[in-house]
C-alpha positions in Angstrom: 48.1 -119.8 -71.7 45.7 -120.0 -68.5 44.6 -116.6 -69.6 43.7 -117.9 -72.9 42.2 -120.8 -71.5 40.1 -118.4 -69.0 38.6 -116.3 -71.9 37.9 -119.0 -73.7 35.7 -120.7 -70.9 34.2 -117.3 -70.4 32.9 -117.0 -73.5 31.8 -120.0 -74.1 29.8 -119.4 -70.7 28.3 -116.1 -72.7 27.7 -117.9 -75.6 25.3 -120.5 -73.4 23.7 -117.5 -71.5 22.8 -115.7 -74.5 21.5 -118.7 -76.1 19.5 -119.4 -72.9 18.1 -116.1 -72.6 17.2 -116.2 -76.4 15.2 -119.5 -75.7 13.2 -117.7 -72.7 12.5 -115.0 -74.7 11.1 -117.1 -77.3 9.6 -119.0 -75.2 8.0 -116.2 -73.1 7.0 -114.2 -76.2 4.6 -117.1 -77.4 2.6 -115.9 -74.0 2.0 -112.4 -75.6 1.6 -113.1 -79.4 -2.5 -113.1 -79.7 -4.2 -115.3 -82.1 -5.3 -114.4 -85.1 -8.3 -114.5 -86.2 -10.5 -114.6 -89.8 -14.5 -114.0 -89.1 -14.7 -113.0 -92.8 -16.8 -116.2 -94.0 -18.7 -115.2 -97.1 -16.6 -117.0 -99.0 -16.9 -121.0 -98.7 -13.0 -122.4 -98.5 -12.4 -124.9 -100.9 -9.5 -127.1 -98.6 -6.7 -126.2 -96.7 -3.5 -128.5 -96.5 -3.2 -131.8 -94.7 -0.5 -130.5 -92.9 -3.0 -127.6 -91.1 -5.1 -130.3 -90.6 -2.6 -132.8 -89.1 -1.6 -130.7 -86.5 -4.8 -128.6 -86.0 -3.6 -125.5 -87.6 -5.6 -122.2 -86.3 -7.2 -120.5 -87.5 -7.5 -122.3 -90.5 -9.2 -125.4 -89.5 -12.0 -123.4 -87.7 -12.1 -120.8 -90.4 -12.9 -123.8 -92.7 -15.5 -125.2 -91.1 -17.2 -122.3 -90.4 -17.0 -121.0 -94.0 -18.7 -123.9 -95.5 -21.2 -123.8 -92.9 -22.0 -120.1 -93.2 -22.7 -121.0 -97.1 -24.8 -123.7 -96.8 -22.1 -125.6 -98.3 -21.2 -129.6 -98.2 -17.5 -131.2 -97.0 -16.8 -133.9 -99.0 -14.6 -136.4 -97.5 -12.9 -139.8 -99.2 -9.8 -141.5 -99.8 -7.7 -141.9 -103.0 -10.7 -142.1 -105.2 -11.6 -138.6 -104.6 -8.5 -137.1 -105.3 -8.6 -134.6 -108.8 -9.2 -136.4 -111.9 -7.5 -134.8 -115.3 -11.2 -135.0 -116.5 -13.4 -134.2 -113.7 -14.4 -135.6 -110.5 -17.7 -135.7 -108.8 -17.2 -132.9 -106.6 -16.2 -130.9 -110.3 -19.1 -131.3 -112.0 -21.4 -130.3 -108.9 -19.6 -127.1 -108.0 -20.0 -126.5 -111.8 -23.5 -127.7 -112.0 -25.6 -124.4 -112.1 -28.4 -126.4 -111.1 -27.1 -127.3 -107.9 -27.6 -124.5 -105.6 -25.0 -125.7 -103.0 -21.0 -125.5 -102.9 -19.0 -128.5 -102.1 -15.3 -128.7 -100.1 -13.4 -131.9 -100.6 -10.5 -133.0 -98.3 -9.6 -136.6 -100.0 -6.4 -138.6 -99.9 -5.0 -142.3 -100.0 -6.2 -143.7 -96.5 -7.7 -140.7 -95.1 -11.1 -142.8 -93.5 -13.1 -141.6 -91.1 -11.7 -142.7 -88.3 -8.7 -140.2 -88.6 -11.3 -137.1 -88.4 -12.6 -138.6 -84.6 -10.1 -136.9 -82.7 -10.1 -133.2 -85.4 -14.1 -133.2 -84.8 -14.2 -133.9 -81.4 -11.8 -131.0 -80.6 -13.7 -128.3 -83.0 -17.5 -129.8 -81.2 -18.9 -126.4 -81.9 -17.4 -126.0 -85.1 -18.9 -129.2 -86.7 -22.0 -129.4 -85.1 -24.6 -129.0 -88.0 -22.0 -129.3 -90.4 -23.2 -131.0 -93.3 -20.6 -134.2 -94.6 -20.9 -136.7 -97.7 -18.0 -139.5 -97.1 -17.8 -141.7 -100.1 -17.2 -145.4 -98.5 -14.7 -147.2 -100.9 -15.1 -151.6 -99.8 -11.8 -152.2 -101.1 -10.5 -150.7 -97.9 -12.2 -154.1 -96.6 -9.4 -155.6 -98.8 -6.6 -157.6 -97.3 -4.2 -154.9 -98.1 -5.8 -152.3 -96.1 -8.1 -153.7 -93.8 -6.2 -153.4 -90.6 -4.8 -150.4 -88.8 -2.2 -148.5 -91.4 0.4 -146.8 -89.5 1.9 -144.6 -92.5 -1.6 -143.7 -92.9 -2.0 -142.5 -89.7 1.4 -140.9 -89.1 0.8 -139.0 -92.7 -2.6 -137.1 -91.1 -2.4 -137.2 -87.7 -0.2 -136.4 -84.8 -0.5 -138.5 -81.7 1.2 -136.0 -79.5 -2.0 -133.7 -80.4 -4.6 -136.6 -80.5 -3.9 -137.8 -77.8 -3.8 -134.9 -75.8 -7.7 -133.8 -76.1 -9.9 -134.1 -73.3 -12.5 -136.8 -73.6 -15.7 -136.8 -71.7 -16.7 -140.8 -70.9 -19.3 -140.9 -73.9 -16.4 -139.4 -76.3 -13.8 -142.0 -75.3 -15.5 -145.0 -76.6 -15.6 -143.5 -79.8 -11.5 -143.5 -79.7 -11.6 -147.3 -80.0 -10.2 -146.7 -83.6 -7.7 -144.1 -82.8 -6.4 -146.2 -79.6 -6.1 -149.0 -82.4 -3.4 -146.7 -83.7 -1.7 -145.9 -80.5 -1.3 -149.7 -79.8 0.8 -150.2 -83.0 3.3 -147.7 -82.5 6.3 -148.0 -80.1 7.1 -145.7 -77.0 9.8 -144.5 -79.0 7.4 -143.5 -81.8 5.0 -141.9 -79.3 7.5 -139.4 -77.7 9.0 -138.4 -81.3 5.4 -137.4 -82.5 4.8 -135.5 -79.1 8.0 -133.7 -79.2 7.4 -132.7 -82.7 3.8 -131.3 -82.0 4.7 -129.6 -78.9 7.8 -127.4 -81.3 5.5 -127.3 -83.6 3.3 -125.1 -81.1 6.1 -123.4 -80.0 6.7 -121.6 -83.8 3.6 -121.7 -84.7 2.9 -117.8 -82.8 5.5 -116.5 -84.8 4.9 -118.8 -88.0 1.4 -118.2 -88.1 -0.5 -116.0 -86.0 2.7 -112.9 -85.7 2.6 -113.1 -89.6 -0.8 -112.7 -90.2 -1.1 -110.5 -87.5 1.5 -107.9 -89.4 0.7 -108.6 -92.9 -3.3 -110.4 -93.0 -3.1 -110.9 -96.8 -0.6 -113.6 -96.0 -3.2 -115.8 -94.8 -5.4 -115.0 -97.8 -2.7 -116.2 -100.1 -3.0 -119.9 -98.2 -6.7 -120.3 -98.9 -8.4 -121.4 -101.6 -12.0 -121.2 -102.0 -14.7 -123.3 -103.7 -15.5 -121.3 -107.4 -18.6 -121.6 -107.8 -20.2 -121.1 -111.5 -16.8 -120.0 -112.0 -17.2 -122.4 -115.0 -20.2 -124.8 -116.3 -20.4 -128.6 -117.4 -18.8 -127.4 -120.7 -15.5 -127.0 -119.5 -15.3 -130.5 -119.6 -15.0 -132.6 -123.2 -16.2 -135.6 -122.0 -18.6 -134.9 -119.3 -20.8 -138.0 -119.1 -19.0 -139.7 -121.5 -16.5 -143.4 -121.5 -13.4 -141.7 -122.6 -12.4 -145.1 -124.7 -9.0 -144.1 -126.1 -8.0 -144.3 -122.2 -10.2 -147.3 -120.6 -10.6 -150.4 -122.2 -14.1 -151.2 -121.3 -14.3 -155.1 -121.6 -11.6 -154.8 -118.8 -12.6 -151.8 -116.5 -9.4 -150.0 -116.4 -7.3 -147.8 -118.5 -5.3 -149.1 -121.3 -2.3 -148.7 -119.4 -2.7 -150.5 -116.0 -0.8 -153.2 -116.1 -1.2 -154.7 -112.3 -4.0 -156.9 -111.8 -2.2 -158.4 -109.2 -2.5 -155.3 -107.1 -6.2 -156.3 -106.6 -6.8 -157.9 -103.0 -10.0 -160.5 -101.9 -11.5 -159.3 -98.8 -10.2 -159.9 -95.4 -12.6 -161.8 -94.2 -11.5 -162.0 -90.4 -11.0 -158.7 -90.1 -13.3 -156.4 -88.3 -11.5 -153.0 -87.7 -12.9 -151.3 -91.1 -16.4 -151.9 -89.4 -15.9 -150.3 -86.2 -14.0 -147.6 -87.7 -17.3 -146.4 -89.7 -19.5 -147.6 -87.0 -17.4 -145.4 -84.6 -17.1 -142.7 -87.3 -21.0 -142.8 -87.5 -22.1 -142.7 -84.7 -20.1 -139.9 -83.8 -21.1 -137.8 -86.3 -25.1 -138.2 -84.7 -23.5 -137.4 -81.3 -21.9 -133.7 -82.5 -25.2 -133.2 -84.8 -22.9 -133.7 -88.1 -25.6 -134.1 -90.8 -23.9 -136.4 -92.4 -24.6 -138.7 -95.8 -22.6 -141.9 -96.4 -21.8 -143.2 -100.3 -22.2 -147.0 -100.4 -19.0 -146.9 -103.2 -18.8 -149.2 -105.5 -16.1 -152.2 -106.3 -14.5 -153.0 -110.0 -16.7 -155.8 -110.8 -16.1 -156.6 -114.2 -12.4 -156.2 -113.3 -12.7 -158.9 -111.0 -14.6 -161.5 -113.2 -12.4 -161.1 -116.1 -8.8 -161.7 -114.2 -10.9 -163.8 -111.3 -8.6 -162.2 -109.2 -10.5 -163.4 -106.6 -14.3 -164.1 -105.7 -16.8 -161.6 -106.2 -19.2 -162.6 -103.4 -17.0 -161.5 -100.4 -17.3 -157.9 -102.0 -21.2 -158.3 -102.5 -21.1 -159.1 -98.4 -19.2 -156.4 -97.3 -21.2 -153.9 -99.1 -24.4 -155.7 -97.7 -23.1 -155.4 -94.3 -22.5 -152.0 -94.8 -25.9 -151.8 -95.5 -27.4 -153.1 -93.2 -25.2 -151.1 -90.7 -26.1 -147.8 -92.1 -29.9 -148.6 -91.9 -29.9 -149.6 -88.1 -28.1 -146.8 -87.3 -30.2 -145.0 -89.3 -27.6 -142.7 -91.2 -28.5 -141.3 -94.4 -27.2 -142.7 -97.2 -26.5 -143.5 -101.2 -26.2 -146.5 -102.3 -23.8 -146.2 -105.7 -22.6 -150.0 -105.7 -25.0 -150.5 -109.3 -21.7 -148.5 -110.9 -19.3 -151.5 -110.0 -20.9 -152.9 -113.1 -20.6 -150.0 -114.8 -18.1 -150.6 -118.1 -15.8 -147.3 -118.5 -16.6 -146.7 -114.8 -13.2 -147.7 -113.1 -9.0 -146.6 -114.8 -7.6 -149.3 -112.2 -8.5 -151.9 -109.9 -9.8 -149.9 -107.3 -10.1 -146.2 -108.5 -13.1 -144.9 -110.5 -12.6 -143.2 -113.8 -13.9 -139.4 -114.4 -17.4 -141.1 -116.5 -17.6 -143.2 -113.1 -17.2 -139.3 -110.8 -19.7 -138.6 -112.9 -22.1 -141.6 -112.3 -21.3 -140.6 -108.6 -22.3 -137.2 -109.3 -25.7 -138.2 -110.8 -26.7 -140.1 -108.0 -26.2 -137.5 -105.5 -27.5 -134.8 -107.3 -30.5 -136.7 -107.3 -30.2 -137.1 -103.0 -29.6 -133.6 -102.8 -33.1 -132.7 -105.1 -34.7 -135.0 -102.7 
């Protein structure tokens, strides 16, 4: 019995050794994995997942901004309003648009504002710096429902064990006043989860990433997309520049089937974060030599008079503000708040329909020939 009971406690003492040497193996072997690397840029990549971008993924995250930098190209950033369209989307119809000499990537998702690219485009200075950026401004994040700090927002696209862990120079820290925002709404508890995640997350990613591609490079290649460019023309799409009114009920500005006025919010009219998030966002992009033009989006105005959902003026302010900000910091801009008139131009209370992309599109085609 005490024999038994001696072999047993042995090799449970192996079992731990072995596992312990494992880990320091793994742990050591991260030291000599090299990174791999993709200088091939001739192609412009289209996006890469939010996931690569969440925990600043390499190489993909330099690869893509070098690629649409070496082309000349445009990044396209917005929130929920810029996500694909079944019939188009603004960004469609201007990679399509053989007039258009230029190539446009899009990263674009429900919350993603600016202020959750600060901490990404500080850390990749050299990457960014004459990158050229179009962020489409949408005023109903000036709403009640989403003018404060969103913590699932944040949590979704970034990772405050990595945000956090960039070195700021004194100039670069004010512009964190957004992203510290964040960091004051989540708990300690919260804060040590999304560290301990990152930091295993760099642990596998040697072996995940950069061993894989090392051995076997078309890996990578099958995780890119790129931007396909006169792949197909306007033509490809039916009703390019045109209501589609089987789906949107025009008297109403929204699609036949929304059914939730309700979900429509007045702006928050105490509220400031929304304004120094852009104004942060803003002048950041002059500090790294982004060259970057803002969209002045526009609100569902006919939506709001016919269910008076709430008063129109507050939305005419905000986008005046907005303005007014944009011209005294002198950013570039388009201002594309004439389509929250526009009937056919909206499929919800907030989102813009694919005739309302392509209002968008018209206007900055005409910037760009500017």
């Amino acid at each position: 019995m005490k024999l038994m009971h001696t072999f047993y406690k042995t090799s449970s003492l192996a079992r731990n050794g072995i596992f312990l040497l494992v880990s320091v193996v793994v742990l050591l072997g991260v030291l000599f994995i090299p990174d791999f690397k993709w200088k091939e840029t001739s192609r412009q990549v289209y996006s890469i997942p939010g996931i690569n971008l969440k925990y600043d993924d390499e190489p993909f995250v330099s690869h893509f901004f070098k690629s649409i930098k070496a082309n000349d190209g445009y990044l396209i950033l917005g929130t929920s309003e810029s996500s694909s369209l079944k019939g188009g989307n603004y960004y469609d119809y201007l990679n399509s648009d053989i007039e258009v000499r230029e190539s446009f990537s899009v990263l674009a998702g429900a919350g993603r504002t600016g202020g959750l690219y600060i901490p990404l485009f500080i850390n990749h200075k050299k990457e960014v710096k004459g990158l050229r950026v179009i962020y489409l401004i949408n005023p109903v994040y000036w709403g009640s429902n989403l003018s404060q700090v969103n913590k699932e927002y944040w949590s979704r696209y970034s990772n405050y064990g990595y945000s956090s862990g960039i070195e700021l120079s004194e100039k670069e820290k004010a512009f964190y006043q957004p992203v510290q925002e964040y960091y004051d709404k989540i708990n300690l508890f919260e804060k040590a989860t999304y560290t301990i995640e990152y930091w295993i997350r760099n642990v596998r990613e040697p072996y995940f990433n950069h061993l894989t591609f090392l051995l076997n490079p078309k890996k990578y290649e099958e995780r890119i997309t790129y931007v396909k460019k006169g792949a197909k023309d306007l033509s490809a799409y039916p009703l390019f520049g045109q209501i589609d009114t089987e789906e949107i009920d025009t008297s109403r500005s929204h699609a036949f089937n929304f059914h939730n006025p309700d979900w429509f919010k007045s702006v928050d009219l105490k509220g400031d974060y929304r304004y120094e998030e852009l104004s942060a966002f803003v002048d950041l992009c002059q500090y790294l030599d982004i060259q970057a033009t803002f969209i002045l989006g526009p609100y569902n105005e006919r939506f709001i008079k016919h269910y008076d959902v709430g008063s129109l003026s507050p939305y005419v302010d905000v986008t005046q503000k907005l303005k007014t900000m944009l011209e005294e910091k002198g950013a570039d801009y388009i201002d594309a708040t004439d389509i929250s008139q526009a009937p056919g131009a909206f499929i919800d209370h907030q989102h813009h329909s694919s005739y309302g992309g392509y209002l968008l599109y018209q206007k900055i085609k005409q910037h760009l020939e500017k």
